[in-house]
C-alpha positions in Angstrom: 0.0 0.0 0.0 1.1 3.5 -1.5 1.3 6.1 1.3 0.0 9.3 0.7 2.6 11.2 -0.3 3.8 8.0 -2.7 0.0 8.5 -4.0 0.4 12.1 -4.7 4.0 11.8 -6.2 2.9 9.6 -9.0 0.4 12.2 -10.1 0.0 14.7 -12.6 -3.5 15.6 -13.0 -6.0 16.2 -10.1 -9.4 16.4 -9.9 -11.4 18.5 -7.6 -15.0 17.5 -5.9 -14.9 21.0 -3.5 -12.3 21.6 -1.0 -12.4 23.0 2.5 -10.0 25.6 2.1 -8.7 28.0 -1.2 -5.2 26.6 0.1 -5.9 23.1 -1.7 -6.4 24.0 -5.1 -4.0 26.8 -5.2 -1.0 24.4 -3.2 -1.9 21.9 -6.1 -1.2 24.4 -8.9 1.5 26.0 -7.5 3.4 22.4 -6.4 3.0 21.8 -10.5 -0.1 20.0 -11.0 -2.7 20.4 -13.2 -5.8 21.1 -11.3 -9.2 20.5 -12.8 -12.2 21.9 -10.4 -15.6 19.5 -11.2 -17.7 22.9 -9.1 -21.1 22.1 -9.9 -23.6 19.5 -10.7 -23.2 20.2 -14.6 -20.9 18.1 -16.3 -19.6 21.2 -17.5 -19.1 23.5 -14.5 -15.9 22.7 -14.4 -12.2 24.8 -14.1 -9.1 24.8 -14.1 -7.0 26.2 -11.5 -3.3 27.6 -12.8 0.0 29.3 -12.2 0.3 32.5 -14.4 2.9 35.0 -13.5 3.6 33.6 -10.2 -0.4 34.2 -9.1 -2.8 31.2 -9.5 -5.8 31.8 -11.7 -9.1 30.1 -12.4 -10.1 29.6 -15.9 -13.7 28.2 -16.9 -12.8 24.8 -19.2 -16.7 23.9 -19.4 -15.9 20.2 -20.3 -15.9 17.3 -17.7 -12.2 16.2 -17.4 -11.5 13.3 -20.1 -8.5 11.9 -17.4 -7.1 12.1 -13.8 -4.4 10.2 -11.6 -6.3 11.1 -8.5 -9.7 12.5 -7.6 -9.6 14.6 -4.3 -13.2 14.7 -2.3 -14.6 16.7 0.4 -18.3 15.9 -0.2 -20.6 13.9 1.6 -20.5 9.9 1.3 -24.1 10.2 -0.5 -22.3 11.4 -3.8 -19.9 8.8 -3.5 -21.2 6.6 -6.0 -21.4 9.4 -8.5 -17.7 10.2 -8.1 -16.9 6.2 -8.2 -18.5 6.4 -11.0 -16.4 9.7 -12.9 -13.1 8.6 -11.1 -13.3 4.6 -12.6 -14.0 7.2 -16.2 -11.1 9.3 -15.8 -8.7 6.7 -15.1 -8.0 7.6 -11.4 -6.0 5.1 -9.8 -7.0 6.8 -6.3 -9.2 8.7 -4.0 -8.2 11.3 -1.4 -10.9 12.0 0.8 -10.6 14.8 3.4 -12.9 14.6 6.5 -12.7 18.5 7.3 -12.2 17.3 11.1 -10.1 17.5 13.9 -8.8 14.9 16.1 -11.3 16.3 18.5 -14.0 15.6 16.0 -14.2 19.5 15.4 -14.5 21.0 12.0 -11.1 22.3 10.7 -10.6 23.4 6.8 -7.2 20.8 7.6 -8.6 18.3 9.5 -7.7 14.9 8.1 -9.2 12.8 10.9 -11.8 9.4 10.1 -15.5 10.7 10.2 -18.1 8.5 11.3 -18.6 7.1 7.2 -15.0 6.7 6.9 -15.0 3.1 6.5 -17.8 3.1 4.3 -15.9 5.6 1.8 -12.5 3.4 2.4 -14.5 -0.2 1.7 -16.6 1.1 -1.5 -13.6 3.2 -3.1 -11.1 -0.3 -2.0 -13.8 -2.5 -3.4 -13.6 0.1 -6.7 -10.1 -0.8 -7.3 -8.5 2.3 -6.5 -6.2 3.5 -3.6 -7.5 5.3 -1.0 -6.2 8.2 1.2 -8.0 10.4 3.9 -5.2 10.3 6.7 -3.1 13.8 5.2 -3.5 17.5 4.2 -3.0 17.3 0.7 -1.8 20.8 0.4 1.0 20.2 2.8 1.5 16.7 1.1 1.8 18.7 -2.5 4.2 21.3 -0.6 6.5 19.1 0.5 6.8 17.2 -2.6 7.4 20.5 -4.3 10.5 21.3 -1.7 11.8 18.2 -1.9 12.3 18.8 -5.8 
């Protein structure tokens, strides 16, 4: 089993369903991925999220993404199916889910600790095929992989 930062190296392209924090998408873009925001229930309210001139910039793509190495989530478990569904499309070879709780069970744009359908996202996305990651801040992840060259 990949950890997450293993999971995050090997990909290029990443899909967004929402985020609990602007610091996801823009630590994405600016670590060097391409960043593809699914921000609606349209299949084409979709964006992508860029480096131009040092800043990081939305621009509306309007067409659902055609490929991903990873979908990142932070929706509720009732869309799972749905994004089963797009990520097994795209090609993902994982999910990384973030809670949006602390260890305390608080809500925290960072927190990365299990929720109460946890294992229900892990066993569906597992039984999927795919890889599975909710245990790390993927902005932090995508920053250190970005330091470490």
């Amino acid at each position: 089993m990949n950890t997450a930062a293993e999971i995050l190296r090997q990909a290029h392209r990443v899909v967004l369903y929402d985020w609990p924090d602007q610091d996801v998408p823009d630590a994405l873009a600016l670590a060097g991925f391409e960043v593809m925001i699914h921000g609606g229930p349209a299949a084409d309210d979709v964006t992508r999220r860029e480096v131009v001139d040092g800043k990081v910039v939305s621009r509306k793509v309007g067409r659902p993404p055609e490929s991903a190495d990873l979908v990142y989530v932070f929706r509720p478990v009732e869309e799972l199916p749905r994004i089963l569904e797009d990520s097994k499309r795209i090609g993902a070879a994982a999910i990384w889910r973030q809670s949006g709780l602390n260890e305390s069970g608080q809500r925290d744009p960072r927190g990365c600790a299990p929720s109460p359908d946890s294992e229900r996202w892990r066993q569906q996305v597992e039984g999927a095929g795919l890889q599975y990651v909710e245990d790390a801040y993927i902005a932090d992840t995508a920053r250190q992989i970005a330091a470490s060259g």
